[in-house]
C-alpha positions as CSV (number, residue, x, y, z in Angstrom):
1,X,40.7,-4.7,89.1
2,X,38.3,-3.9,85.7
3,X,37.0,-7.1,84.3
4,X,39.5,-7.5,80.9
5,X,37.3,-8.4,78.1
6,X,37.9,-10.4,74.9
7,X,36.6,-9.5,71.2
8,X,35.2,-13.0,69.4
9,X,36.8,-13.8,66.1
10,X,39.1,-11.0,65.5
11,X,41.6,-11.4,63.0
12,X,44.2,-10.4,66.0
13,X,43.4,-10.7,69.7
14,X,41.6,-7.8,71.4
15,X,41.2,-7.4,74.7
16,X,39.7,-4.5,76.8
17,X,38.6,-2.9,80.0
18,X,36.0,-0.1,80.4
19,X,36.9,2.4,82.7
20,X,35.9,5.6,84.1
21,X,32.7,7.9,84.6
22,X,31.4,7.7,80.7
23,X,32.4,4.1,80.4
24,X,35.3,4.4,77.8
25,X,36.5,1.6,76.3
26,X,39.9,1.2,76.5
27,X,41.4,-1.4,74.0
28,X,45.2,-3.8,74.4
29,X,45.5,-5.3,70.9
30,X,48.6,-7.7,70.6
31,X,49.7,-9.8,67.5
32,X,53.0,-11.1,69.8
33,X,55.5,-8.4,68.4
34,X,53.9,-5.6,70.0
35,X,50.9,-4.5,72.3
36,X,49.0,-1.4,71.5
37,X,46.7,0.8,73.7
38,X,43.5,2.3,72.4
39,X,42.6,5.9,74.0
40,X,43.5,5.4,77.6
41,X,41.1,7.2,79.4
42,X,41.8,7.1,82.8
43,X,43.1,5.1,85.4
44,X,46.9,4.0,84.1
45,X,47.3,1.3,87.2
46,X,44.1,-0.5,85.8
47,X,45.5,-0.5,82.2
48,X,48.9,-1.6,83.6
49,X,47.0,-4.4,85.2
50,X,45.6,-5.5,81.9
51,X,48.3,-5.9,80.1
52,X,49.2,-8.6,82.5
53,X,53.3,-8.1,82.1
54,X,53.6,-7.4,78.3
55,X,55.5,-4.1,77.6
56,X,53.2,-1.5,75.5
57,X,54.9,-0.1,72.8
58,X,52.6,2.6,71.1
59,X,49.4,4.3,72.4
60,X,47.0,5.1,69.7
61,X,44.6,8.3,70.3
62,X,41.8,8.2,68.2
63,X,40.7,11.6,68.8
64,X,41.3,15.2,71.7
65,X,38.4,14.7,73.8
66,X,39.4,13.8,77.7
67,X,38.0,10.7,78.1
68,X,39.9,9.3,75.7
69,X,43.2,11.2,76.2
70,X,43.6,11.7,79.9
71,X,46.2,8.9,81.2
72,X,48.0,8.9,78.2
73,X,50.9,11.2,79.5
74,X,51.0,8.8,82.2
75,X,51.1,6.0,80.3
76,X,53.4,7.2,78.1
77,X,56.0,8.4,81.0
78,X,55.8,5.0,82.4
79,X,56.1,2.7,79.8
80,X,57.9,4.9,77.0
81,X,55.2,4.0,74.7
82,X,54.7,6.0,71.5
83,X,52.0,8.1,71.4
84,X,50.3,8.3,68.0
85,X,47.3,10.8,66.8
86,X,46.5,13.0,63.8
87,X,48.0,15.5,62.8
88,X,44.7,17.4,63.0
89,X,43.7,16.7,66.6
90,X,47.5,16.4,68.1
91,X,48.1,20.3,68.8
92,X,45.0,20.0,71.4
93,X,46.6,16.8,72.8
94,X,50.2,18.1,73.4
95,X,48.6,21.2,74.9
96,X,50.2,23.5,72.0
97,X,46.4,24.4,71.3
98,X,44.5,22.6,73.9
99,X,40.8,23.7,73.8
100,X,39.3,25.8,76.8
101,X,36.6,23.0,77.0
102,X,38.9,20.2,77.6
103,X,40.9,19.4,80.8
104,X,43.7,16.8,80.8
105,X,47.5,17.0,81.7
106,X,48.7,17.5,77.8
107,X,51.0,14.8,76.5
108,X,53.5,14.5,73.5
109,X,52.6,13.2,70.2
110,X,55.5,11.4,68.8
111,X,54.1,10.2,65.7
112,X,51.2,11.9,63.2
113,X,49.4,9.9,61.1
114,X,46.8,11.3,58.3
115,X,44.0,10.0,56.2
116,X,45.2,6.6,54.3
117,X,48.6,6.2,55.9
118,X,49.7,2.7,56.9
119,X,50.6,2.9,60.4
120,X,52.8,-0.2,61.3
121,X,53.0,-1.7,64.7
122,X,54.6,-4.9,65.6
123,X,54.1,-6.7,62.5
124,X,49.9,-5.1,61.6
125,X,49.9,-2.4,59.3
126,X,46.9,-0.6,60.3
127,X,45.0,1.9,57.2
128,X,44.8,5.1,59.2
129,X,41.1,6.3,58.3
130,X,40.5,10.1,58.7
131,X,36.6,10.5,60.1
132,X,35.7,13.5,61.0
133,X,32.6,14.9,62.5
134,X,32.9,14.2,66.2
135,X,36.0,16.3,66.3
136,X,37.7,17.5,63.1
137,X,41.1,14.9,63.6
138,X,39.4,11.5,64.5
139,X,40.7,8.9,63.3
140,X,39.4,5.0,63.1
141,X,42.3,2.4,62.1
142,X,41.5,-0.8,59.9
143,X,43.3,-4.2,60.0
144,X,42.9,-6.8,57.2
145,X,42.7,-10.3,58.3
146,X,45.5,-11.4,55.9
147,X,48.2,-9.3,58.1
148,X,46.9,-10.1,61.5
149,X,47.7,-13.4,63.4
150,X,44.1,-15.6,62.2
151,X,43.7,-14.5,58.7
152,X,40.4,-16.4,59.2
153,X,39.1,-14.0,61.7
154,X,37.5,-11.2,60.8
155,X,38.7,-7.6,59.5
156,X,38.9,-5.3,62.9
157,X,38.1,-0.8,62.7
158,X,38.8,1.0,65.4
159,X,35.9,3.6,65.5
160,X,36.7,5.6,68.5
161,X,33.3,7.6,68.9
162,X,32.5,7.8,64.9
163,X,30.7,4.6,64.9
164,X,29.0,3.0,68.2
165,X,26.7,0.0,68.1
166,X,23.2,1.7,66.3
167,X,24.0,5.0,66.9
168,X,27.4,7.5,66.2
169,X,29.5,9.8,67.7
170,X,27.9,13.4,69.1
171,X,28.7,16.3,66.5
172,X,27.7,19.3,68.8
173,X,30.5,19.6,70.5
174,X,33.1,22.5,69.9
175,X,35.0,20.9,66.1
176,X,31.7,18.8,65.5
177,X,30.1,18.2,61.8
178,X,26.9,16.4,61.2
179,X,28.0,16.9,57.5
180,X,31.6,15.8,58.1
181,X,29.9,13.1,60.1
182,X,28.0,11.8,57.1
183,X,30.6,11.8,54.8
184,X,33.0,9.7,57.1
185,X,30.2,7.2,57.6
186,X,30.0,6.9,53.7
187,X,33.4,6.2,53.9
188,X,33.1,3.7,56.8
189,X,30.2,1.6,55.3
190,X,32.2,0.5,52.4
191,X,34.5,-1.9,54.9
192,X,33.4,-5.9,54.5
193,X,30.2,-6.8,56.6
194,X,31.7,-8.9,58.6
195,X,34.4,-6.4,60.2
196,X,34.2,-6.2,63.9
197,X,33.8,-2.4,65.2
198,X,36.1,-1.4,68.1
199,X,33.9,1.6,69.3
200,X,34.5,3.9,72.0
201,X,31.9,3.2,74.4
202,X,29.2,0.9,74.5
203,X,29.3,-2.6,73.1
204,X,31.4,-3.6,69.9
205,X,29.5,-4.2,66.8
206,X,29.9,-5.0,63.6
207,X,29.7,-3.1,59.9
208,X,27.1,-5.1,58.6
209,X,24.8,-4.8,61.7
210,X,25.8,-0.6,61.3
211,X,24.6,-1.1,57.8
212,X,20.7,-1.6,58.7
213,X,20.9,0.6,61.7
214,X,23.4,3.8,61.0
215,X,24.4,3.9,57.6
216,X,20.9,3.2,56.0
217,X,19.6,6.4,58.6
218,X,23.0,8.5,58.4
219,X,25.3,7.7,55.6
């Protein structure tokens, strides 16, 4: 079984497991009303196994690519979770417009979010966060501490693979922008230092630590 991990001083408990070839993180976050899985990349019997018996009730897809898509059919026909992405990257996820490059078994997007929706699960209302520049429809998601379960912790983003921990997410892929890029970083570096980053791969970092490394270079 993949070693579950734990996120220090979240505003809401975060755990994850990082599966498969490219190392993806894949993320549970639970505030006790409801469990939510992060781009499940792979292996649906080890994400299972994670959630340690709690029922998952909505599986967020930050962006197309494979590695961060490919068990979410599974997941989704298992557990009847809903399956949430943008409205811009969900036609290549529910095969309606899937992209030669990409090969995954397609699954249904129940709910599409855009830029600055409030996305409620459980009782977290997470600011939806359009960033594009790694595909055109990523998203990252943003939870102030004073609706998660420690408003003392700190602020949590979901970066998918915008921001990674002193470097961001490749834009030469097929729906890549180093310009788009930029701009979403602009928009990222305005969060409070002290917000924990949920990236895609790699280790988790933090906005202020981004602030000397990416955003002073990129944004």
């Amino acid at each position: 079984m993949a070693e579950v991990k734990k996120a220090e001083g979240t505003c809401v408990p975060v755990e994850y497991v990082t599966l498969g070839m490219l190392g993806n993180n894949v993320y549970l976050i639970s505030d006790g009303a409801a469990t939510i899985v992060v781009d499940p990349s792979c292996e649906p019997d080890e994400i299972l196994a994670a959630a340690g018996g709690r029922s998952i009730d909505a599986i967020v897809l930050t962006h197309r690519h494979h590695d961060h898509v490919g068990a979410a059919k599974a997941l989704r026909d298992r557990t009847g979770a809903l399956v949430i992405a943008s409205a811009v990257d969900a036609p290549a996820i529910d095969g309606t417009a899937q992209p030669a490059d990409e090969r995954f078994e397609p699954c249904p997007v129940d709910h599409l979010v855009g830029d600055g929706d409030i996305l409620k699960i459980g009782n977290m209302p997470w600011k939806v966060i359009l960033t594009p520049g790694h595909t055109e429809g990523c998203i990252c998601l943003f939870l102030d501490p004073r609706f998660g379960t420690d408003p003392a912790g700190a602020p949590v983003l979901v970066s998918g693979d915008t921001l990674f921990c002193g470097t961001i997410g490749r834009t030469d892929f097929p729906g890549g922008s180093m310009d788009a890029m930029r701009h979403s970083l602009k928009r990222l570096a305005v969060l409070p230092d002290e917000t924990v980053v949920l990236p895609g791969h790699e280790a988790l970092t933090t906005i202020g630590a981004e602030r000397k490394r990416v955003f002073a270079y990129y944004a």
